[in-house]
N, C-alpha and C positions, 0 to 999 in steps of 0.2 A: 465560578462560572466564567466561560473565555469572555470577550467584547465580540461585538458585533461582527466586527473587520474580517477578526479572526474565523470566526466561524463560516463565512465568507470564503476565504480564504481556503480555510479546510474541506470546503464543501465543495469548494472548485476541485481542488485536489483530488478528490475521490468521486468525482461527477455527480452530487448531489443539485439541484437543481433549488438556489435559496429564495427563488421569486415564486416559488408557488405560492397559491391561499390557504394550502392546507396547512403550512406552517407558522402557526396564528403569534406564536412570540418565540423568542430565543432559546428556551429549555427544548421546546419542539424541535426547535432545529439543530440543537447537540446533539439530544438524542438519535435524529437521523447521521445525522456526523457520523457519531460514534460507532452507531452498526456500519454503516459503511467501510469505517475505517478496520474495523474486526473483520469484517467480511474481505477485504484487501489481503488485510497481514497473515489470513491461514490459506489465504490462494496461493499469495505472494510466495512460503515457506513451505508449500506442497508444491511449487514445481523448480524448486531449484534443485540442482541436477548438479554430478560430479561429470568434470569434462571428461573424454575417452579418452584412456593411453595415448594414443598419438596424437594428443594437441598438449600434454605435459613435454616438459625437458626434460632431454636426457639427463643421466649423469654417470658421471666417467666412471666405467668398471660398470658399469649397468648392460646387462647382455643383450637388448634394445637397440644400443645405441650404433 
């Protein structure tokens, strides 16, 4: 189980709010952690994107270029 700090920490990270009453001791609040943190990493990884052609570098003998 992380420490306190940590959790803290992570929960700022991913806008969890760790002064609420609803999170009565520390496992409660991993648990919110952690879905947050899931919920970030499959957003985070559905929208990164390959840049357009024309923000790549040419390269020589490329008929682009």
């Amino acid at each position: 189980m992380a420490s306190r700090a940590e959790l803290v920490l992570r929960a700022s990270a991913v806008n969890v709010d760790h002064t609420l009453a609803k999170y009565q001791n520390d496992s409660v609040l991993e648990q919110a952690v952690l879905y947050a943190e899931k919920a970030v990493t499959a957003t985070s990884a559905a929208t990164q994107t390959t840049p357009p052609t024309s923000a790549t570098a040419g390269v020589s003998g490329d008929k682009n270029v």
